[in-house]
C-alpha positions in Angstrom: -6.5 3.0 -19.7 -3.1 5.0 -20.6 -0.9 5.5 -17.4 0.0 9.2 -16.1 3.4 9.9 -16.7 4.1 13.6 -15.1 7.0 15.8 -15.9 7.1 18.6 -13.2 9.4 21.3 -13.4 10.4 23.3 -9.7 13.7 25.4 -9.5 13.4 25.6 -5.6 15.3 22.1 -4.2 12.7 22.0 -1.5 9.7 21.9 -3.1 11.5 19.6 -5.7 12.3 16.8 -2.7 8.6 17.0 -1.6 7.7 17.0 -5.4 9.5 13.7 -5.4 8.4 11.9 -2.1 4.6 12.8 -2.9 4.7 11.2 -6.2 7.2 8.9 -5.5 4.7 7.3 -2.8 2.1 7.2 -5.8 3.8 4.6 -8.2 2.7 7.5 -10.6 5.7 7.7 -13.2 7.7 10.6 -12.9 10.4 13.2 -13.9 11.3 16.3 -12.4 13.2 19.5 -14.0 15.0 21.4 -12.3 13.7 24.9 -14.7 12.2 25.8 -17.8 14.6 24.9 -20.1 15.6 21.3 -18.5 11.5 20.6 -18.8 11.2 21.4 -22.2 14.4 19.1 -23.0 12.9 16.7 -21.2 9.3 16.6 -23.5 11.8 16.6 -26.0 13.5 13.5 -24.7 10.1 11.8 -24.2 8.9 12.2 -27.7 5.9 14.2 -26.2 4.8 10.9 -23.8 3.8 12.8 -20.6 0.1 12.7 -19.8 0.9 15.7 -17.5 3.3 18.6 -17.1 3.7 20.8 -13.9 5.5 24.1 -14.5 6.1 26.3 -11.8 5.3 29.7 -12.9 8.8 31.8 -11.9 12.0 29.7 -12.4 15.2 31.1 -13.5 16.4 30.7 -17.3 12.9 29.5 -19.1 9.8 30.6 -16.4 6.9 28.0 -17.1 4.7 30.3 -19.2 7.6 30.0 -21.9 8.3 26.6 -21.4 4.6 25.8 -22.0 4.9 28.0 -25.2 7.6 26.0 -26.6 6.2 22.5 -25.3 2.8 23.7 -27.7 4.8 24.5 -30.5 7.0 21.0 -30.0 3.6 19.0 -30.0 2.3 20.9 -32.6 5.4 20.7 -35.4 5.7 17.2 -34.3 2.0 16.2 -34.3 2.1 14.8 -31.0 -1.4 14.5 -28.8 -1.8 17.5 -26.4 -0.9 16.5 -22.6 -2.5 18.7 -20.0 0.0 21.5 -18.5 -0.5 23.5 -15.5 0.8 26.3 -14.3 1.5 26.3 -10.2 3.4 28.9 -8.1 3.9 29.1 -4.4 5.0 32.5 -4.1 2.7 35.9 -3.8 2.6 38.3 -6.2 2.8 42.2 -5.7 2.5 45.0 -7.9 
């Protein structure tokens, strides 16, 4: 069985330190990103080899909605397998 290797992107230092003690205390494999921009580098860096990617939905330079854009378009140019990508957010919305 192939072993989870999660990239998770969070621009808020808080939720970043709980980020890494919850996976930390896993033995999960890990990397976090501090925004958009610094996840998709790191996909880039891991020639595609996460089995998961968390993006927060509102970060500052790349939000994660782009970030999984470009990640798609990385995996796809570079025929990598698909890894599953989710969007999370811990803020509310208002119109």
């Amino acid at each position: 069985m192939e072993s989870a290797y999660i990239l998770a992107a969070e621009d808020d230092d808080f939720t970043r330190d709980m980020l890494d003690t919850i996976l930390g205390s896993t033995g999960i494999k890990f990397d976090l990103a501090v925004d958009g921009n610094d996840a998709v580098s790191k996909f880039k860096g891991k020639n595609g080899g996460y089995t998961l990617v968390l993006l927060d939905l509102q970060m500052p330079n790349k939000d994660g909605c782009s970030a999984a854009k470009d990640i798609r378009q990385i995996e796809s140019s570079s025929g990598w397998k698909k890894c599953k990508i989710y969007g999370v957010s811990a803020g509310l919305f208002s119109s």
